[in-house]
KOLROBA-613659 format. One record per residue: residue in three letters; x, y, z of N, C-alpha, C, O in turn. Coordinates in steps of 0.1 Angstrom, whole numbers, plus 5000, padded with zeros to 4 digits. Layout:
REM residues N
alaXYZXYZXYZXYZ...
END
This chain:
REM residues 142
unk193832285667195032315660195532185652196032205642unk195232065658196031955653195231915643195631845633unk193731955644192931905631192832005618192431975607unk193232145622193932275611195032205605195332245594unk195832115611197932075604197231965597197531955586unk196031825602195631765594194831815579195231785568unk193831885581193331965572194331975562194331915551unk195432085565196232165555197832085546198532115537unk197531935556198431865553197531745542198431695534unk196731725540195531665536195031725524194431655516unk195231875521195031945509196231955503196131995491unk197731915510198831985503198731835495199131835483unk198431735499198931635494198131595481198631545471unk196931635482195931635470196231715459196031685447unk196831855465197431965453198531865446198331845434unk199631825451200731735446200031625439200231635427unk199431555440198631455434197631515418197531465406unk197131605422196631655412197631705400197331675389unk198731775403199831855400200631745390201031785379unk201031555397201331465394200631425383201131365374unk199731445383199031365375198431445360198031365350unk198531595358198331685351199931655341199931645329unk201131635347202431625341202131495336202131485324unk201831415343201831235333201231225323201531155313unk199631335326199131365307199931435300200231415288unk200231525307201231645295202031545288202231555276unk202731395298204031395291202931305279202931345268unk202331215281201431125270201331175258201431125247unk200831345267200431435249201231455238200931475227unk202731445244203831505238203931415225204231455213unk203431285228204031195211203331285207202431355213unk204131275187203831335177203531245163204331145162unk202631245155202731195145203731215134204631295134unk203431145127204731195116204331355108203331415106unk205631385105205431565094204431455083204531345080unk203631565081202831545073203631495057203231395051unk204931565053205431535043205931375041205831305031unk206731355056206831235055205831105056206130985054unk204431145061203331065061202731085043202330975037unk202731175038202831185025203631085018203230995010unk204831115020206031025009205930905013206130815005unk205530875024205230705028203730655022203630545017unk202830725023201330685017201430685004200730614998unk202430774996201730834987203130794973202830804961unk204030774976205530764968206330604972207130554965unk205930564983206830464985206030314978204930274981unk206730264970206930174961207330014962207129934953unk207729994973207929874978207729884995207629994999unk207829765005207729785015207929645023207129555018unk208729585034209129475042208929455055209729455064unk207929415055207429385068207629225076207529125070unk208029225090208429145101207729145108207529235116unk207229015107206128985122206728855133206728725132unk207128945142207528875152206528805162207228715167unk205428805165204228725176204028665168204528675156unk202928545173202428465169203528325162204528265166unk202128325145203528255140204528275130205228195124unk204528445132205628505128205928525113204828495106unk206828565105206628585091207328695089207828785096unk207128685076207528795069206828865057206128785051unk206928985052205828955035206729085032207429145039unk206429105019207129205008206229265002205529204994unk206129355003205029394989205329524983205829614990unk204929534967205729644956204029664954202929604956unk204329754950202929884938201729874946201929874958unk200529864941199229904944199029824957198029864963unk199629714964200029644973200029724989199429715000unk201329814982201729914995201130014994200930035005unk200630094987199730184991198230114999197630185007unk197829974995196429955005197029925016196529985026unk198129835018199229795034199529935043199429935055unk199830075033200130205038198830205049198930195061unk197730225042196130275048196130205065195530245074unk196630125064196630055080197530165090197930145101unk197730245083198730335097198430475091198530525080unk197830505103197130645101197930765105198830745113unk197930865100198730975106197831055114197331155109unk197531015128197331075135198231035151199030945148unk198231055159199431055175198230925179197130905174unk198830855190198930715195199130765205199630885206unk198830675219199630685226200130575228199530485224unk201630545235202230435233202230375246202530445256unk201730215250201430135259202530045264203730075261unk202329965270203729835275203329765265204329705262unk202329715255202329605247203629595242204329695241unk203929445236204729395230205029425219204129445211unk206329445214206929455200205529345186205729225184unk204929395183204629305173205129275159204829185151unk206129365158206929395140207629455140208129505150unk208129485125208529615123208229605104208129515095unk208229695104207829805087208729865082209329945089unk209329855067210129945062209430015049208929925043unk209330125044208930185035210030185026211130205031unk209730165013210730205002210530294992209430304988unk211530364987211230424974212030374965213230414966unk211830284955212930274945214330194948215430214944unk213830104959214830014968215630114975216730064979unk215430234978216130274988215230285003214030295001unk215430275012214530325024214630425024215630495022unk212930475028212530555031212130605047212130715051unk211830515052211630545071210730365072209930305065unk211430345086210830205088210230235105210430345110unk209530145113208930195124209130045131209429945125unk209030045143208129925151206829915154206330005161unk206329805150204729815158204229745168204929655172unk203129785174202729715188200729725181199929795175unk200929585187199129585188198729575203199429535212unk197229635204196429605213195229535205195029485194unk194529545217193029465219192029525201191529445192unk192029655201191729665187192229765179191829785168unk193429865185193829905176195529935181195729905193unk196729985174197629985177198430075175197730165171unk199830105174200830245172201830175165201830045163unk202630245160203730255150205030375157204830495158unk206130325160206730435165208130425150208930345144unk207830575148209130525142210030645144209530755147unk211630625142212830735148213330785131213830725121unk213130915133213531015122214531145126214231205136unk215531175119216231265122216131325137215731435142unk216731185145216331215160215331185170215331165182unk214531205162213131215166212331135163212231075153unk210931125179210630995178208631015178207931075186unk208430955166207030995160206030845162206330725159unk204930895168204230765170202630805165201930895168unk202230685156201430695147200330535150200730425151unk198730595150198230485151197830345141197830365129unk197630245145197230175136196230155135195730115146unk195230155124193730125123193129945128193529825129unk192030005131191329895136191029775122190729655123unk191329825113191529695104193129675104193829575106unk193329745103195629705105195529605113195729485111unk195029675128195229575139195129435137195929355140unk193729415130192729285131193829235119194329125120unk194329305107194729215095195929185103196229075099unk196829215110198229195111198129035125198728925124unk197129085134197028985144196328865132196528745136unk195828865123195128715116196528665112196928565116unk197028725105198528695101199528645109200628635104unk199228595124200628605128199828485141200028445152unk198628475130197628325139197028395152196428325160unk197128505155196428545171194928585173194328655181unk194528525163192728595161192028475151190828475148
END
């Protein structure tokens, strides 16, 4: 009897464990990348752009026209998932000196995310394995 209550207490705990751990992916899955329209008007329309690099040895850069569309290509529209790494920046997109949507970024080991907050809502987008490497040379960490 007492090795049937170990048994059944031994499986109940594994069901919860499994059950735990099925929700911690779901919640991971949940980021979203940006609407496609808005990954459009940022790749594809935005005109200027102001970037802040906080690590390292820090900085700042600006860049207008054919500039920001190759600077764009470092942030992919596809979902991230978002880690404890550190604030490494932040990004603003422009159209015509107005903003258009700005993000924070985080690097890892070789590649990284972009979270940025739009009508509420919070979209996390990766950064390419050249973004990563060009942003960490920039800020002296490589």
């Amino acid at each position: 009897m007492k090795n049937k209550l170990l048994f059944s207490f031994g499986i109940l705990v594994a069901a919860l464990f499994v059950m735990s751990a099925q929700q911690q992916g779901t919640a991971k899955q949940l980021n979203q990348a940006l609407p496609i329209r808005t990954y459009a008007a940022l790749r594809d329309s935005a005109n200027s752009m102001d970037v802040i690099l906080y690590l390292g040895k820090g900085g700042s850069l600006s860049l207008s026209g054919k500039d920001v569309r190759l600077f764009g290509s470092f942030f992919e529209n596809k979902t991230a998932v978002k880690t404890n790494a550190q604030q490494a920046g932040m990004a603003m997109w422009q159209i015509d000196g107005r903003e258009l949507i700005s993000g924070n970024f985080y690097l890892g080991d070789s590649t990284g995310f972009i979270v940025f907050k739009k009508d509420g809502k919070e979209y996390v987008n990766s950064i390419s394995n050249q973004g990563n490497s060009f942003f960490k040379r920039q800020m002296g960490l490589q």
